[in-house]
N, CA and C atoms as an extended XYZ file, in Angstrom:
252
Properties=species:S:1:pos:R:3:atomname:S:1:resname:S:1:resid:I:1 pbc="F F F"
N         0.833       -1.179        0.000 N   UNK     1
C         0.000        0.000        0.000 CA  UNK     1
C         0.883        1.250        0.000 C   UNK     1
N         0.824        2.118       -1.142 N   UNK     2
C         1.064        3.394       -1.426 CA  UNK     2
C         0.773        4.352        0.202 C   UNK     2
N         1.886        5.134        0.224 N   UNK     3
C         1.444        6.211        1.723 CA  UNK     3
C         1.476        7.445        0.643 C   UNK     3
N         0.541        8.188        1.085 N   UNK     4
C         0.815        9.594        0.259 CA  UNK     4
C         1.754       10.370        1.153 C   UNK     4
N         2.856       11.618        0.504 N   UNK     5
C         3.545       12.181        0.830 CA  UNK     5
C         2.683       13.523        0.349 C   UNK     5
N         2.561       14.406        1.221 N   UNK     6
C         2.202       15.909        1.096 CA  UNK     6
C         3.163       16.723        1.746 C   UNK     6
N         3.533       17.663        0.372 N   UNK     7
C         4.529       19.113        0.504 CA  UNK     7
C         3.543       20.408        0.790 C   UNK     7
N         3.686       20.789        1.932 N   UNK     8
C         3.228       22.407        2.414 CA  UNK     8
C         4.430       23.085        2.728 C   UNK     8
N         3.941       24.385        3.153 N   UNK     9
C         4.887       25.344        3.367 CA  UNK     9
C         4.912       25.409        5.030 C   UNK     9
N         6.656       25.211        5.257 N   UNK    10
C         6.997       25.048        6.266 CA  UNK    10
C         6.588       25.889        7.600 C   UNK    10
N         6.185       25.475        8.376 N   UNK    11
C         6.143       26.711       10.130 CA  UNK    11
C         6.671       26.891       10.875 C   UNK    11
N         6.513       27.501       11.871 N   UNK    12
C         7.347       26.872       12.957 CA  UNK    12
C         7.131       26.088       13.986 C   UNK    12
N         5.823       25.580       13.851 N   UNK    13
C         6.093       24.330       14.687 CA  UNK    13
C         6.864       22.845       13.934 C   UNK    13
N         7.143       23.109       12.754 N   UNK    14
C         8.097       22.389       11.934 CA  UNK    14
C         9.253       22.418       12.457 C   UNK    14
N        10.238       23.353       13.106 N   UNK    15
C        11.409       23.870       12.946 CA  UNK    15
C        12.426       22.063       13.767 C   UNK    15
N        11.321       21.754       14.834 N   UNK    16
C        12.250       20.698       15.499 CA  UNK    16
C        12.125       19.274       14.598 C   UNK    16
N        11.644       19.200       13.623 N   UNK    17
C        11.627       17.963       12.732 CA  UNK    17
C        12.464       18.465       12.066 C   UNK    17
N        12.814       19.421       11.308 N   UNK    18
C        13.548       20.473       10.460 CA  UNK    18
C        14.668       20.144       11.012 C   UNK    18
N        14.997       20.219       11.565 N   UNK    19
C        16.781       20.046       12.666 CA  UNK    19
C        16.954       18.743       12.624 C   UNK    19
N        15.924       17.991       13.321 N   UNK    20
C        16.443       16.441       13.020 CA  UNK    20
C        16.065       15.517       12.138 C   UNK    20
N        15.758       16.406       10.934 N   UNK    21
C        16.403       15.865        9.598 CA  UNK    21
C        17.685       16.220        9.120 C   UNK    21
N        18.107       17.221        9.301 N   UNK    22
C        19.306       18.157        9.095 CA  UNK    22
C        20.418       17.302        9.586 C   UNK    22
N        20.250       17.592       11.041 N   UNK    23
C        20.966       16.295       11.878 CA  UNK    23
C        21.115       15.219       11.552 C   UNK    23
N        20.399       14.619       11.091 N   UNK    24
C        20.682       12.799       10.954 CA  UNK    24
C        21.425       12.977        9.086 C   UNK    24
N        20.973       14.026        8.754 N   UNK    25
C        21.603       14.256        7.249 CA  UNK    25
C        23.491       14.512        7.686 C   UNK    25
N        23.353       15.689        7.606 N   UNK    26
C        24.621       16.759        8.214 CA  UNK    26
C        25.028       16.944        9.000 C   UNK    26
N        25.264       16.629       10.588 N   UNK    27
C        25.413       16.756       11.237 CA  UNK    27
C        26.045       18.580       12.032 C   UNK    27
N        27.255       18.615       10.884 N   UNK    28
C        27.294       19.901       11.351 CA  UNK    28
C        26.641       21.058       10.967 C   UNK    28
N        25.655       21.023        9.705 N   UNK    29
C        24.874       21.979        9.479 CA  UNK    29
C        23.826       22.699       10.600 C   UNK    29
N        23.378       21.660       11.467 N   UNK    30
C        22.431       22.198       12.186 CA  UNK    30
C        23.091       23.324       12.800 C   UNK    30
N        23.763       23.670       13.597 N   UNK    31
C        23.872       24.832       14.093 CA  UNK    31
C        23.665       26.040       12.986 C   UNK    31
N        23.625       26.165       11.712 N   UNK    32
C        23.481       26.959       10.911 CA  UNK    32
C        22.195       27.129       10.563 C   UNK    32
N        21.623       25.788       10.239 N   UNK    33
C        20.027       25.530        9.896 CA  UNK    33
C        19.288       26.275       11.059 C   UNK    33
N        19.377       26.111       12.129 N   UNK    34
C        19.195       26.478       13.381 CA  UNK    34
C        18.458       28.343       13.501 C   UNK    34
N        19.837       29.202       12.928 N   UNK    35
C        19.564       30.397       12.947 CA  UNK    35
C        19.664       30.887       11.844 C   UNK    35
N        19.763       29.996       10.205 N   UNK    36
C        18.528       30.729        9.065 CA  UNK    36
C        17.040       30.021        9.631 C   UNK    36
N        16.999       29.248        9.996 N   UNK    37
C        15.417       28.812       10.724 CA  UNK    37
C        14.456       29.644       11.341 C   UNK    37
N        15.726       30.638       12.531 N   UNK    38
C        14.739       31.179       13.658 CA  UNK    38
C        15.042       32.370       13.004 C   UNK    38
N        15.751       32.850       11.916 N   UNK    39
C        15.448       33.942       11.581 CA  UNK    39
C        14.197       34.170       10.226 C   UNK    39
N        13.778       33.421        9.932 N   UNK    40
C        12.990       32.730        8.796 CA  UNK    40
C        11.878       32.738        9.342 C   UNK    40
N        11.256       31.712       10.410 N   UNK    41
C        10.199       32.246       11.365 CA  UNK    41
C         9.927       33.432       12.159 C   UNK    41
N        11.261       33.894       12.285 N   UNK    42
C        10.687       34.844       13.003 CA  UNK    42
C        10.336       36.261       11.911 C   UNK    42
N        10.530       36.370       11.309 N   UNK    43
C        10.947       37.602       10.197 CA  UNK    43
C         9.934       37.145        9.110 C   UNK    43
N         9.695       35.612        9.012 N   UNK    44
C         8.861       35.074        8.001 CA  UNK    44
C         9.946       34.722        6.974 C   UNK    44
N        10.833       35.420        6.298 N   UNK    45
C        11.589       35.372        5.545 CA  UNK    45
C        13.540       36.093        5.971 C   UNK    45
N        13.972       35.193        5.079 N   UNK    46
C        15.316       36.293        5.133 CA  UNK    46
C        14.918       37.570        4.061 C   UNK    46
N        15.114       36.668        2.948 N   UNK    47
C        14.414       37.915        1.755 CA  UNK    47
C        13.016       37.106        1.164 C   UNK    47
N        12.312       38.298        0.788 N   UNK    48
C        11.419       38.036        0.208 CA  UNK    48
C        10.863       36.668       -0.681 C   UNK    48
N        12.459       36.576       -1.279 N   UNK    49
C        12.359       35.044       -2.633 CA  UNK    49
C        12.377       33.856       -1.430 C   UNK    49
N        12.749       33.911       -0.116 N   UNK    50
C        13.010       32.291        0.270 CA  UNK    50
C        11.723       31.272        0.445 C   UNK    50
N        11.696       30.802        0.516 N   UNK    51
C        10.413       29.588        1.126 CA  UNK    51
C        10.917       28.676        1.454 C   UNK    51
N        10.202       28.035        2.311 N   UNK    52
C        10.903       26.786        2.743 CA  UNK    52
C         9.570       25.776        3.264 C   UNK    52
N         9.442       24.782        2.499 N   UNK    53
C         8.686       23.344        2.668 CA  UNK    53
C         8.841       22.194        3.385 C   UNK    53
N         7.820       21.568        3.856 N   UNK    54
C         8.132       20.113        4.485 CA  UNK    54
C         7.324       19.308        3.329 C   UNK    54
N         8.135       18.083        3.510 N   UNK    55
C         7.166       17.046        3.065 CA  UNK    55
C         7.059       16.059        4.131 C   UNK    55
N         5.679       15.595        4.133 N   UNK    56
C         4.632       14.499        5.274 CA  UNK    56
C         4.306       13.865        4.709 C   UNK    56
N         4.397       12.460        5.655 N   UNK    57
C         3.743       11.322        5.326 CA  UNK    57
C         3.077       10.791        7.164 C   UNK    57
N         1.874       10.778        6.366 N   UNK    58
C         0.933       10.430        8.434 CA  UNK    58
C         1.369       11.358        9.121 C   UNK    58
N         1.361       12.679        8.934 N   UNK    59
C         1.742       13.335        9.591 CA  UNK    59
C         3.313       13.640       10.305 C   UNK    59
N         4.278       12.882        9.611 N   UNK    60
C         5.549       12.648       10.552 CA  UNK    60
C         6.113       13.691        9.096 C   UNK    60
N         6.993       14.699        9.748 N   UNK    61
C         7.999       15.361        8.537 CA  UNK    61
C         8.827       14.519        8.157 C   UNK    61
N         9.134       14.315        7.027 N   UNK    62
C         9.991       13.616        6.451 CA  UNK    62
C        10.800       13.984        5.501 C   UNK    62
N        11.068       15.228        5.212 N   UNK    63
C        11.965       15.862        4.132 CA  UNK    63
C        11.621       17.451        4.233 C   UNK    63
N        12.582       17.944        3.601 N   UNK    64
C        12.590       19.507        3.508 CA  UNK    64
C        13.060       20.314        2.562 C   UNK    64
N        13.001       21.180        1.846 N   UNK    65
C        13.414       21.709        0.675 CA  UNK    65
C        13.281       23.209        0.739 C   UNK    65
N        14.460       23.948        0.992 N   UNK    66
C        14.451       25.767        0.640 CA  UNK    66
C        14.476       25.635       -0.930 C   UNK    66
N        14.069       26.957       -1.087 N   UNK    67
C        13.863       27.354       -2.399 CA  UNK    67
C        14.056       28.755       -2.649 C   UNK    67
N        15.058       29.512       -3.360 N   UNK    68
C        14.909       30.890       -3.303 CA  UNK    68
C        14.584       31.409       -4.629 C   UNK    68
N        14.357       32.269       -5.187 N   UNK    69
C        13.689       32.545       -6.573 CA  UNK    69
C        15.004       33.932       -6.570 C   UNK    69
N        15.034       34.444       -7.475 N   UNK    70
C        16.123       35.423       -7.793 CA  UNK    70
C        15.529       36.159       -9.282 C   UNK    70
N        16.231       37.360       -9.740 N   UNK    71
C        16.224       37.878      -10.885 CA  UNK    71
C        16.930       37.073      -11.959 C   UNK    71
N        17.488       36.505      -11.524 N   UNK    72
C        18.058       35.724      -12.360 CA  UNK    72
C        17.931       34.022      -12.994 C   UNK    72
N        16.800       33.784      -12.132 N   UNK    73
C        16.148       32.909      -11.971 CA  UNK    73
C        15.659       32.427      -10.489 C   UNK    73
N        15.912       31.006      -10.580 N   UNK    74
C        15.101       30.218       -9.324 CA  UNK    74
C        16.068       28.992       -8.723 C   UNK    74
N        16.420       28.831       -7.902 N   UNK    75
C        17.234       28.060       -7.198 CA  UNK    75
C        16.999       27.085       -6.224 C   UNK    75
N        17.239       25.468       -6.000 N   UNK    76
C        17.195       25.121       -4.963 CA  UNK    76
C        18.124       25.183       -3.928 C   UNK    76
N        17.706       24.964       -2.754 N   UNK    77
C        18.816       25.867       -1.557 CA  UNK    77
C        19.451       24.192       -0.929 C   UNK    77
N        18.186       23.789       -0.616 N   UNK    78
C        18.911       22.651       -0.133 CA  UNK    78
C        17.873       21.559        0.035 C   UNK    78
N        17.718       20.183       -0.311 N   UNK    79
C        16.611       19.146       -0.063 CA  UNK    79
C        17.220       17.959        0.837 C   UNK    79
N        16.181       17.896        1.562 N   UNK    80
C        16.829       17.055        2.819 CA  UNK    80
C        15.550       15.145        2.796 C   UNK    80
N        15.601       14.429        2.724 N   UNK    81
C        14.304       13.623        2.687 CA  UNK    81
C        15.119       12.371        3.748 C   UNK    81
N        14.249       12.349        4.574 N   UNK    82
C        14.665       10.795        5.483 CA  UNK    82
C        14.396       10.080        5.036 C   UNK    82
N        14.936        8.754        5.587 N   UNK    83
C        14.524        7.035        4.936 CA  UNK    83
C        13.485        6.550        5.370 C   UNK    83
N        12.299        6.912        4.475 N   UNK    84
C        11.118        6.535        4.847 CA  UNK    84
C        10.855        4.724        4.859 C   UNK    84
């Protein structure tokens, strides 16, 4: 049986699944992820272009993906997905 995976736009009650995906990915990124995170929630954005997504399955986060858009185009920042 197929699980559906659904991508929304990230919150902050996301931020502690957000880390320990990061974590079990990167280990040393989190301290960085950490405070573009809380500056992201808190501000909503760094700049205007960022967004940042979870993807769910049953409700458990299971991946993550920034995205920044630019004049120059559109960029991914970084995609993170656990071993589902």
């Amino acid at each position: 049986m197929n699980k559906a995976v659904y991508i929304q736009t990230a919150e902050k009650r996301d931020l502690s699944a957000i880390l320990n995906l990061i974590k079990d990915y990167e280990r040393y990124d989190v301290e960085f992820a950490k405070r573009y995170h809380d500056i992201y929630f808190s501000k909503n954005k760094i700049t205007e272009q960022d967004e940042v997504f979870v993807a769910k399955m049953e409700g458990k986060t299971i991946g993550v993906i920034g995205f920044k858009s630019s004049v120059t185009g559109s960029g991914l920042v970084s995609c993170i997905l656990s071993h589902c």
